[in-house]
C-alpha positions as CSV (number, residue, x, y, z in Angstrom):
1,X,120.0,39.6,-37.6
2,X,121.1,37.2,-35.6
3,X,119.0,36.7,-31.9
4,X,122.6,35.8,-30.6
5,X,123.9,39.6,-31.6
6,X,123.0,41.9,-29.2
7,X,124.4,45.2,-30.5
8,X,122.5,48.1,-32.0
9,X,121.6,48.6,-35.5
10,X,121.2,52.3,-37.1
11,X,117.3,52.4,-36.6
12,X,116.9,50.7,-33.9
13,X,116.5,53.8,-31.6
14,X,113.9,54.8,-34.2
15,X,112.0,51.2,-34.5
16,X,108.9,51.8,-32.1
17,X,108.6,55.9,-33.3
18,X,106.0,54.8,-36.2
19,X,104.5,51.9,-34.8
20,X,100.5,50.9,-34.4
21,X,98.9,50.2,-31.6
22,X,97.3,46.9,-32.7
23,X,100.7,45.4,-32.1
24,X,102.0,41.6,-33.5
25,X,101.3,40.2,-30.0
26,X,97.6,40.6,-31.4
27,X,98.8,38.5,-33.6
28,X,100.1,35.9,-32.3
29,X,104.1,37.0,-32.8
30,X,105.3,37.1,-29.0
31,X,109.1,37.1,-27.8
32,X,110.3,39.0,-30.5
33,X,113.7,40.9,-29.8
34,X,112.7,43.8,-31.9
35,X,110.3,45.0,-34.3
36,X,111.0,47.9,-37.1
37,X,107.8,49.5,-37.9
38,X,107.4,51.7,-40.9
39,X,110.5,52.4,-41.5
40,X,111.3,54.8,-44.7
41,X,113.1,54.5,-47.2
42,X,116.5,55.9,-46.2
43,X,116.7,54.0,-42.7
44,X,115.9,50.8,-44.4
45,X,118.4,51.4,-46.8
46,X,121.1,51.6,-43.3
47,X,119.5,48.6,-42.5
48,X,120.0,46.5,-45.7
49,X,123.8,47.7,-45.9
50,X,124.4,46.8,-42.3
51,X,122.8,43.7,-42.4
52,X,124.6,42.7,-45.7
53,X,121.4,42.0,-47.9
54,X,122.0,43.9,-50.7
55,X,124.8,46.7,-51.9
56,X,124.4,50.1,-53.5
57,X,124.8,50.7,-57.3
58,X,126.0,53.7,-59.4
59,X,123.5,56.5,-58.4
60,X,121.8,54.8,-55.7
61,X,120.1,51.3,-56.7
62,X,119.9,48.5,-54.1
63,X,121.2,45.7,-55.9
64,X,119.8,42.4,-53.8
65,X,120.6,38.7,-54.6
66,X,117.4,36.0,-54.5
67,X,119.5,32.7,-54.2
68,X,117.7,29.8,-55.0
69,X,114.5,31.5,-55.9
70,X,114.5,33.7,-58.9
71,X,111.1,33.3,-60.2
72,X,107.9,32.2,-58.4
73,X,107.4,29.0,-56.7
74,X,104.0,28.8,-58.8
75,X,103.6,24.7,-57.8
76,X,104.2,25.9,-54.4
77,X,101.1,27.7,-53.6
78,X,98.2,26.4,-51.5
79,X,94.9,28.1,-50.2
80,X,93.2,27.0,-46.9
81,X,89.9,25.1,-47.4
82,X,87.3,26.4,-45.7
83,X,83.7,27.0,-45.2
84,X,84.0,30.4,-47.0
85,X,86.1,28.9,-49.6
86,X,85.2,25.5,-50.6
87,X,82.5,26.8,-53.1
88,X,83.6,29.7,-54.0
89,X,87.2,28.7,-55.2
90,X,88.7,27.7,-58.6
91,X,90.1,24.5,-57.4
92,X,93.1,23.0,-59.4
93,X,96.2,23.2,-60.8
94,X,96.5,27.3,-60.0
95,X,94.6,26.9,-56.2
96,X,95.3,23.3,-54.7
97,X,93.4,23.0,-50.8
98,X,95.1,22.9,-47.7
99,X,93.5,21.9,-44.4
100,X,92.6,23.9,-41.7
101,X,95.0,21.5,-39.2
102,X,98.3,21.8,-41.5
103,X,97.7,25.8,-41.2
104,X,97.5,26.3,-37.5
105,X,100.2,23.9,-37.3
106,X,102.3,25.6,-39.6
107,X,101.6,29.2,-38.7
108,X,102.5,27.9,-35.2
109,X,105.5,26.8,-36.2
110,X,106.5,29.7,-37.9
111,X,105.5,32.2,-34.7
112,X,107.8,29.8,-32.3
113,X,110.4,30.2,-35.2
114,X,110.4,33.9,-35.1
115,X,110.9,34.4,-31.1
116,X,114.1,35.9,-30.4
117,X,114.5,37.5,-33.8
118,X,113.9,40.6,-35.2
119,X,111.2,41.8,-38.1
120,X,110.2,44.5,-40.3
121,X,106.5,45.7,-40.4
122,X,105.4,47.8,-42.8
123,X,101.4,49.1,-42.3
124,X,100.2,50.3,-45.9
125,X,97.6,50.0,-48.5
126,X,96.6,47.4,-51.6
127,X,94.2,49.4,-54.0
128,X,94.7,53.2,-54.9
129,X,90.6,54.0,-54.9
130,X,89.8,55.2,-51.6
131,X,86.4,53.4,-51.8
132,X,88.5,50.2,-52.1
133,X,91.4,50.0,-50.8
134,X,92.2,47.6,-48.1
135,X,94.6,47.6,-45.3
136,X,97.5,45.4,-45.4
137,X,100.5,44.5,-43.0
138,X,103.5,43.0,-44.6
139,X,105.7,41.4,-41.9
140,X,109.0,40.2,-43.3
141,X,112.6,39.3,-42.1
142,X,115.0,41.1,-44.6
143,X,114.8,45.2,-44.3
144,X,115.1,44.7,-48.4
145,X,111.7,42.8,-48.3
146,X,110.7,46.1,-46.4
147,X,111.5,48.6,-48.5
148,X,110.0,46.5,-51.6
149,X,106.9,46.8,-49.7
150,X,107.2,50.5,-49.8
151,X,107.8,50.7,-53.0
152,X,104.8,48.4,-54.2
153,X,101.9,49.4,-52.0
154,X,100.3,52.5,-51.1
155,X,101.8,54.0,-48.2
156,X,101.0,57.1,-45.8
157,X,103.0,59.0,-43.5
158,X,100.2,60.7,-41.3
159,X,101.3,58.9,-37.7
160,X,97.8,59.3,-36.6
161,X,96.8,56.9,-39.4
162,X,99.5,54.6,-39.1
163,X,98.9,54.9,-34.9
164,X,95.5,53.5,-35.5
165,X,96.2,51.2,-38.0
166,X,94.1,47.9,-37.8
167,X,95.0,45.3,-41.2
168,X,92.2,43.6,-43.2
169,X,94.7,41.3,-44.4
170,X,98.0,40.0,-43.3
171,X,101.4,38.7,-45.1
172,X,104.4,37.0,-42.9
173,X,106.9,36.7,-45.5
174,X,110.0,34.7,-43.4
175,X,112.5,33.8,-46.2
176,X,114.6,31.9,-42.9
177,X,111.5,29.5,-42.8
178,X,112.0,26.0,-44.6
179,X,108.7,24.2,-44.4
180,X,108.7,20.4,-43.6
181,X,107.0,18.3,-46.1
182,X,106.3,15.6,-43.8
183,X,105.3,17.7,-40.9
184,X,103.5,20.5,-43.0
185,X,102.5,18.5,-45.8
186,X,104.0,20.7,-48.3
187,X,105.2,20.2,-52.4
188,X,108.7,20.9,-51.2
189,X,110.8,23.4,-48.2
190,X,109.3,26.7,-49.9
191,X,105.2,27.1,-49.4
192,X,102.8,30.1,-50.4
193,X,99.9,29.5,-47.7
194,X,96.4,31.7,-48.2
195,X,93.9,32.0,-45.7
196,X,90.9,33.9,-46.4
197,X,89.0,33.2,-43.0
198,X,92.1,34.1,-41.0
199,X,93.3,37.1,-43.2
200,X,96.3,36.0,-43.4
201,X,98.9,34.6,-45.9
202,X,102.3,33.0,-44.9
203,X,105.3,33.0,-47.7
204,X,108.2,30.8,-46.5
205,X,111.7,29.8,-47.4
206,X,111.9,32.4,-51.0
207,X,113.7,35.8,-50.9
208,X,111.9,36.4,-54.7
209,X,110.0,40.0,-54.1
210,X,107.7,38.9,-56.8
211,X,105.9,36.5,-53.9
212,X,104.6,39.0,-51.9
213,X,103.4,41.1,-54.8
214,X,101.3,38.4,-56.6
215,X,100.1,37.0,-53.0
216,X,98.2,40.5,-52.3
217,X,97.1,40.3,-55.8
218,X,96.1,36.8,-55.6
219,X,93.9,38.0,-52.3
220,X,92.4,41.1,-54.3
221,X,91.4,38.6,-57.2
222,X,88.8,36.9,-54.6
223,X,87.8,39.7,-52.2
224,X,87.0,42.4,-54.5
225,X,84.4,39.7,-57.1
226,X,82.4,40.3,-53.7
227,X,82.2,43.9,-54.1
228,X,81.7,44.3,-57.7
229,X,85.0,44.9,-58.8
230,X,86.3,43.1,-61.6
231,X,90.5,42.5,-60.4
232,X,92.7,42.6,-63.6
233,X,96.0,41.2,-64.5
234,X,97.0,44.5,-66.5
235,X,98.5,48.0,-67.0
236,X,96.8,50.5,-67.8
237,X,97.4,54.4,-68.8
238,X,95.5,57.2,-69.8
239,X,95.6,59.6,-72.8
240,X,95.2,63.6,-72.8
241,X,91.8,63.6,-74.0
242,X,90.8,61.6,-71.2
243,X,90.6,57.9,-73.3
244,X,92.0,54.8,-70.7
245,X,93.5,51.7,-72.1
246,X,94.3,48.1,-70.3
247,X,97.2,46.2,-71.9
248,X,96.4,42.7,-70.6
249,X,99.2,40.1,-71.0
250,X,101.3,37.7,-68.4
251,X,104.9,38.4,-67.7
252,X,107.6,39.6,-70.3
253,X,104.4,40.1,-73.0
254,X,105.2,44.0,-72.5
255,X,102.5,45.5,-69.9
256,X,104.9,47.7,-68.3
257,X,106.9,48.5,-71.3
258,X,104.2,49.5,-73.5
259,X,102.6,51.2,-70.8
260,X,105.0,53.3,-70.3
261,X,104.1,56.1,-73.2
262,X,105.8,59.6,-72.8
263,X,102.4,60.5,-74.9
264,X,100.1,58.9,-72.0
265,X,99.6,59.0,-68.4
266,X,100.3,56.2,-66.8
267,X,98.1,54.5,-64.2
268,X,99.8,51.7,-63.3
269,X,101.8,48.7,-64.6
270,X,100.6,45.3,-63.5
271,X,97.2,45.1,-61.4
272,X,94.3,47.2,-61.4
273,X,90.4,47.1,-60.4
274,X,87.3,48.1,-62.6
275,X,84.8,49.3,-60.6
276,X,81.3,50.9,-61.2
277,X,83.3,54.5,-60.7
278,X,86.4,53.7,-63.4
279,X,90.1,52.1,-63.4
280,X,92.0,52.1,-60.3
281,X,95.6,50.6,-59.7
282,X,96.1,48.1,-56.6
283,X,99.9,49.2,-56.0
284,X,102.3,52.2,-55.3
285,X,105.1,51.1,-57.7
286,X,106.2,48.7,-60.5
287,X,107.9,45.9,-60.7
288,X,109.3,45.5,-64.3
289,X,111.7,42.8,-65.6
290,X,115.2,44.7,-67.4
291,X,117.1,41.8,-69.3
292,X,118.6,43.7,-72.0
293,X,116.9,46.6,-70.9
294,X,117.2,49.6,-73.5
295,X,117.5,53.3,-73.1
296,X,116.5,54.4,-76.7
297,X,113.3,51.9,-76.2
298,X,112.7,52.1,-73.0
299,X,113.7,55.4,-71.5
300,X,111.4,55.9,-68.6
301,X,111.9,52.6,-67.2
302,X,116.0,52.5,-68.2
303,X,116.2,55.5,-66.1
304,X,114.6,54.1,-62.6
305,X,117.2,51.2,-62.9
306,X,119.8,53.6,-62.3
307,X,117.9,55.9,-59.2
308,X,118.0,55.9,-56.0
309,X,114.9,54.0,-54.0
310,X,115.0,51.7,-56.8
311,X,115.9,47.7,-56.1
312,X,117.8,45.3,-58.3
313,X,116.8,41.8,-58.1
314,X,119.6,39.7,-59.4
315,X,121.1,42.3,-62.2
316,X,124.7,41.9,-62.3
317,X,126.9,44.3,-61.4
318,X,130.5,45.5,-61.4
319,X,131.6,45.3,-57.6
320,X,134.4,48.0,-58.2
321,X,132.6,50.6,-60.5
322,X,129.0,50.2,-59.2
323,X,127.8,49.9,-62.6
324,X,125.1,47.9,-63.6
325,X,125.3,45.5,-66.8
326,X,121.7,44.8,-67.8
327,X,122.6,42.4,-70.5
328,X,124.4,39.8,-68.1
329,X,121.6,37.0,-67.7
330,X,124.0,34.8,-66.2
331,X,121.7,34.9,-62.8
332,X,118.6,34.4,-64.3
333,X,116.3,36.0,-67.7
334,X,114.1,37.2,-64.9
335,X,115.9,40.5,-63.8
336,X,114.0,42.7,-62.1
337,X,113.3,46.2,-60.9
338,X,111.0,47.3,-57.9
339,X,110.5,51.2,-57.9
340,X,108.2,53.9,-56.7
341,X,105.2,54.4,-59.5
342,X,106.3,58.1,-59.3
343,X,109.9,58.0,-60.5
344,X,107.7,57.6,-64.1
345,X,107.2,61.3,-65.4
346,X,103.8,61.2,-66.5
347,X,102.2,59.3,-64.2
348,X,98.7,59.5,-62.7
349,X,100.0,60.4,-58.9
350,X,96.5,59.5,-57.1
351,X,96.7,55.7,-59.0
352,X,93.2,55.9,-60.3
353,X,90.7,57.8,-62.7
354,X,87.1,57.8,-62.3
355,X,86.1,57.6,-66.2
356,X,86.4,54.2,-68.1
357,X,88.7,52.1,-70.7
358,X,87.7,53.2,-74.7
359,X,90.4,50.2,-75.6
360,X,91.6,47.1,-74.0
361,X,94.7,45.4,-75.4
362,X,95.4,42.0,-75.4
363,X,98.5,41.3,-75.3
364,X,100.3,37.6,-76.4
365,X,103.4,36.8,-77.3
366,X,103.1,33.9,-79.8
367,X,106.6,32.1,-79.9
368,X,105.3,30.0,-82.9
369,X,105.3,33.6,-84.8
370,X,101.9,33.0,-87.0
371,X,99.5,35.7,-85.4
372,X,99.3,38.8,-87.1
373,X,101.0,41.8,-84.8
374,X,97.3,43.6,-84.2
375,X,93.6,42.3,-85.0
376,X,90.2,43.9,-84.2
377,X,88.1,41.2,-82.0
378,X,84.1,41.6,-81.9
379,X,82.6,41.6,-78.3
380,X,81.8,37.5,-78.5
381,X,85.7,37.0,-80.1
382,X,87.0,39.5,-76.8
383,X,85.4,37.3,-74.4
384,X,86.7,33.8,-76.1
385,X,91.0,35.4,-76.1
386,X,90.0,36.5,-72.6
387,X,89.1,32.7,-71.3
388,X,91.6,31.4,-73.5
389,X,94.5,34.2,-72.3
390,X,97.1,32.6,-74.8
391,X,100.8,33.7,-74.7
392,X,103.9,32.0,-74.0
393,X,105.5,31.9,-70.9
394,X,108.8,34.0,-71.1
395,X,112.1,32.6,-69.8
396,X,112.7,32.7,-66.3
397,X,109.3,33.9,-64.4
398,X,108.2,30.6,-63.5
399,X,110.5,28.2,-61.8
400,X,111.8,25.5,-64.1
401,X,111.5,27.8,-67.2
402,X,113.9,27.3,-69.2
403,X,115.2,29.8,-72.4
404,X,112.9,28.8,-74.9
405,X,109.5,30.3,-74.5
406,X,106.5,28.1,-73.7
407,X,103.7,27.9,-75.8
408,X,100.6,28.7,-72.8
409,X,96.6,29.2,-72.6
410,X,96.1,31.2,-69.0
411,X,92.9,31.6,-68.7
412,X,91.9,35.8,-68.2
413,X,95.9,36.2,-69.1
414,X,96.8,35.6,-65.3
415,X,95.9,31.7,-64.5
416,X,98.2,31.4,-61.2
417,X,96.4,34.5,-59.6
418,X,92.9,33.8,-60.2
419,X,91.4,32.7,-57.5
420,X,87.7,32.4,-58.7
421,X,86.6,30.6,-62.3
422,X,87.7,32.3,-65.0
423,X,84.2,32.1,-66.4
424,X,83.5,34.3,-63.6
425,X,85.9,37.1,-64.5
426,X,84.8,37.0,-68.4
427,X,81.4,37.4,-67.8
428,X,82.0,40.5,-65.5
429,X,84.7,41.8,-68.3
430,X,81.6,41.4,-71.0
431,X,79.2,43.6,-68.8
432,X,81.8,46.1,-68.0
433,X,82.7,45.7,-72.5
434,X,79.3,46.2,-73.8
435,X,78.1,49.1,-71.2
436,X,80.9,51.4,-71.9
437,X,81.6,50.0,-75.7
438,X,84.8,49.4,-75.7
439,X,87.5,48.3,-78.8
440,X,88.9,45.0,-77.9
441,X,92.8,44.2,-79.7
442,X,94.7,41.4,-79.8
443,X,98.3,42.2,-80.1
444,X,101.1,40.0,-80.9
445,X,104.7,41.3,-79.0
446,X,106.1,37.9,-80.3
447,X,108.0,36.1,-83.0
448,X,107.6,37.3,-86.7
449,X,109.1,35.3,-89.9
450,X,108.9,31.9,-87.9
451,X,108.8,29.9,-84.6
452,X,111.4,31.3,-81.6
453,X,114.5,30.2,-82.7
454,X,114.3,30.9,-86.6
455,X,112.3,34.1,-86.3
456,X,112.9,37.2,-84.5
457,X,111.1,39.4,-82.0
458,X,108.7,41.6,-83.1
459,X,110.4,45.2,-83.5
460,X,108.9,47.2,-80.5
461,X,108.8,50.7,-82.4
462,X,106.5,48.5,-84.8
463,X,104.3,47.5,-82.5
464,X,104.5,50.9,-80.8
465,X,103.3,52.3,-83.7
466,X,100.1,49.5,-84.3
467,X,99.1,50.8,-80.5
468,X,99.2,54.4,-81.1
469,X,97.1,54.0,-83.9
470,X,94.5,51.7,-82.3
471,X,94.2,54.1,-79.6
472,X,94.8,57.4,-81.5
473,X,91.4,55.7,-83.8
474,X,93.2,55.6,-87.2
475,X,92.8,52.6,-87.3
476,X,89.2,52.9,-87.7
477,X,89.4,54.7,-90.9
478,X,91.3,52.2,-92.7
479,X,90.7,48.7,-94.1
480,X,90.6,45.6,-92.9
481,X,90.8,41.7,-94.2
482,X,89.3,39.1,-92.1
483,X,91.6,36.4,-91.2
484,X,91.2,33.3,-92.7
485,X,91.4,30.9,-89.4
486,X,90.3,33.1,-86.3
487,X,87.9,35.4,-88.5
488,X,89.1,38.3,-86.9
489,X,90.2,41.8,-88.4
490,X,93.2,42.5,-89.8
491,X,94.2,46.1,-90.8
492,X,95.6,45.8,-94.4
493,X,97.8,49.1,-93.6
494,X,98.7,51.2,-90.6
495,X,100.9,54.3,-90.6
496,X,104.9,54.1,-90.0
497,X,104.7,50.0,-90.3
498,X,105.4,48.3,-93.2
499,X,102.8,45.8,-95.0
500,X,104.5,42.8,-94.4
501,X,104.5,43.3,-90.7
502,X,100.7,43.3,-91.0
503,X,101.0,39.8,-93.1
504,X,102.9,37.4,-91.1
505,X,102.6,34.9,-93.7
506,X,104.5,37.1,-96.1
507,X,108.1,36.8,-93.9
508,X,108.1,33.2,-94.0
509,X,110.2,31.6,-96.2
510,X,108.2,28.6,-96.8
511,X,104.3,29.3,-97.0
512,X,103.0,25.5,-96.6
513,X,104.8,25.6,-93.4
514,X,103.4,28.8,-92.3
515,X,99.7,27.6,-92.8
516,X,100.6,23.9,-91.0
517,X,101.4,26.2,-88.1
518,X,98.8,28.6,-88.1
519,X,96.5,25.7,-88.5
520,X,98.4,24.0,-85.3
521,X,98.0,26.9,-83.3
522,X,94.1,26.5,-84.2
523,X,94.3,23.4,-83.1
524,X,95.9,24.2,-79.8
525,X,93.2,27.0,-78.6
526,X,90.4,24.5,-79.9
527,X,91.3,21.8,-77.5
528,X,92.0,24.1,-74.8
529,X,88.7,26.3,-74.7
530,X,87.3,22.7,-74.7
531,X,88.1,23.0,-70.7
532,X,85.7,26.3,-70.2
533,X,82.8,25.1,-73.1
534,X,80.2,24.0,-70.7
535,X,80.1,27.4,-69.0
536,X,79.9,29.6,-71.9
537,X,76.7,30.9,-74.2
538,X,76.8,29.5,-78.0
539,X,78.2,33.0,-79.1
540,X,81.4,32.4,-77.5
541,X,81.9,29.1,-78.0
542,X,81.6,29.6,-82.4
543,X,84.1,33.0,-81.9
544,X,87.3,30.4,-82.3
545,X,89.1,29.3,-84.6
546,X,88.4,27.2,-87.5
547,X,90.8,24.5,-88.8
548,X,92.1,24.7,-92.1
């Protein structure tokens, strides 16, 4: 609100009844006219109604508008350079340095900015393991920011716990906050800042949820290297017989959705940890994207888009009936839904299992529609898809994306968040492979019968299907061919799927143009693996592709 309003809001009475005793002045953040901490879920929702962020849909969604940012600012991210940094960090196009100076400057800035006005703090908990989870404080200036918070982390209740609370790391999130180019020595207005010596991260001038999400993530990525966890870009669920799987894959390639299987448990949808103990999730909720959202596909998650606790990033809506139209993309492709991991039926409540993956999935989504929708990789072939993370970058989740899909490599299938080299990652992924000996799949959720654009998408009940049987083992009983540029396997059959699915070559019209393709595609993963060759054993390096 405004610091020139001096009125009363409904929790205002309530805004000190949940608060710690290390307070923001600790932190630098004096003058403040109020601070909400730890609100729940229903007073922030009286909060984001009466300060006009968001409205309330048919049966209770927050529907919430991001304005100019509906995707990540991915150029705009920047991580201090430091003495505990400089060595350790994958510098580049993913992790550019920023000075020392030009953060104290800026954070200064930003705690001048903030006196007079009023924030949210919300005192919770990144990693569901209790032997790793870390303490985080997520102060932002929209209630809606607030309550996303809630539904993304791991929270408590217990007032003693939250009385005593004491963050490892810290996230000002200030969407009011343009950053000065000249001054700050920024990309543009909007900056993602990291600083590992301080603890603390600084998001500025972008109301997209997704920041705050992939900036604890992006933290967890370093940190946890250092205590022999290996952080992973995936979801991950759990079958009766006790048998975890890890669907790796960026954006849109169909972690959450395939995830969520009424026939497994889920774990968790996005971010997870592999420790020496097992699997644990890093968040409290999910954050899927719902263009075109279905209910017969996608029941579970069709279901929290229409519950209350549940927000609506930039779904359209009608203003007089309430009711949400989840086909409308005239916003943006990159619809989302933030919701508690608990609305999901069949979910694994304490966010982590102490036994260990029997399958990992790699998930890509290959717009130039060549790969074949499953294939069987050896441990040396796992490691080389796993540097070479290809997919295509959906429509919409980056800025400056536009509809067609973008043909990608990113490295360990989450480039932007990791913060150390992805050799790094790979050869703690092989350790964690080999002790536990675990099936490694390569699954293709995109384009079948030619490129986007000529082909379609890959039926999901298909590729349902192909993962039920990977991770059900009947696949293992049946026969495979070895494909004729990557040298992987290829199941010849598969229950409920039809041959031709499993021969991508068959739905082309014209077969010369599907091998020039195929060969191209070769040709692309060659030249990119070219950037990681130096760091990787012989093994590795000859587990490509060959050209035709």
């Amino acid at each position: 609100m405004s610091k020139y309003l001096e009125f009363n809001t409904p929790a205002s009475k309530e805004a000190m009844e949940l608060a710690s005793d290390f307070r923001l002045k600790n932190q630098g953040f004096t003058n403040l006219e109020r601070v909400y901490w730890n609100l729940p879920e229903s007073s922030l929702y009286e909060e984001i109604i009466f300060r006009n962020e968001g409205h309330v849909a048919n049966n209770g969604p927050i529907i919430v508008n991001t304005g100019k940012h509906t995707a990540r600012a991915a150029a705009d991210k920047v991580i201090v350079y430091e003495e505990s940094t400089k060595d350790k960090i994958w510098w580049g196009e993913h992790n550019r340095p920023y000075s020392n100076e030009q953060f104290n400057s800026l954070l200064s800035r930003l705690q001048a900015f903030l006196q007079g006005e009023e924030v949210f703090v919300q005192d919770c908990y990144a990693g569901a393991d209790p032997g790793y989870k870390m303490p985080i404080r997520i102060i932002t200036d929209k209630a809606w920011h607030s309550l996303f918070v809630r539904n993304m982390f791991v929270t408590t209740s217990n007032r003693e716990e939250l009385k005593n609370f004491v963050p490892d790391f810290t996230v000002i999130t200030v969407s009011g906050f343009k950053v000065d180019p000249i001054i700050d020595g920024t990309r543009s207005e909007t900056s993602i800042v990291i600083n590992f010596a301080e603890r603390v991260a600084i998001i500025a001038n972008s109301l997209y949820g997704g920041e705050i999400k992939k900036s604890v993530f992006t933290v967890l990525n370093f940190l946890l290297t250092f205590q022999e966890v290996l952080p992973m870009h995936c979801s991950a669920n759990v079958g009766k017989n006790g048998d975890a799987a890890l669907f790796f894959g960026l954006s849109g390639t169909g972690k959450t959705t395939l995830s969520a299987d009424p026939n497994r448990n889920l774990i968790g949808d996005d971010e997870h940890g592999w420790s020496s103990e097992g699997i644990f999730n890093f968040e409290g909720g999910c954050y899927a994207k719902v263009i075109r959202l279905s209910a017969e596909a996608e029941p579970q998650i069709y279901k929290c888009t229409q519950s209350y606790g549940t927000i609506l990033e930039n779904v359209v809506y009608d203003p007089v009936s309430r009711l949400i139209d989840l086909d409308d993309d005239s916003i943006t492709e990159n619809t989302r839904a933030s919701y508690p991991i608990e609305m999901i039926p069949n979910v694994i409540l304490d966010g982590y299992i102490h036994t260990h993956p029997k399958n990992i999935i790699f998930l890509t989504c290959d717009a130039s529609g060549v790969l074949p929708p499953i294939a069987r990789l050896n441990p040396a072939q796992a490691q080389y898809h796993f540097i070479s993370g290809y997919t295509s970058k959906i429509a919409g989740t980056e800025i400056g994306l536009g509809i067609e899909p973008q043909i990608t490599f990113s490295a360990c299938f989450g480039a932007p968040f990791m913060v150390r080299h992805p050799y790094e990652y790979a050869q703690m992924l092989k350790e964690r492979m080999q002790k536990h000996n675990v099936n490694v799949w390569l699954v293709n959720t995109g384009w079948v019968g030619g490129r986007f654009g000529v082909g379609k998408r890959i039926s999901i009940r298909h590729t349902r299907n192909l993962l039920n049987a990977a991770l059900d083992g009947v696949l293992e009983q049946v026969n495979f061919r070895k494909d004729k540029l990557f040298g992987f396997d290829v199941p010849l059959t598969c229950p409920d799927v039809p041959g031709d699915v499993l021969e991508p070559s068959s739905s082309w019209g014209n077969k010369d143009e599907y091998w020039k393709k195929y060969d191209a595609l070769a040709a692309r993963f060659i030249e990119n693996f070219k950037l990681y060759e130096k760091n990787v054993p012989d093994d590795v390096k000859k587990a490509g592709p060959k050209r035709l």
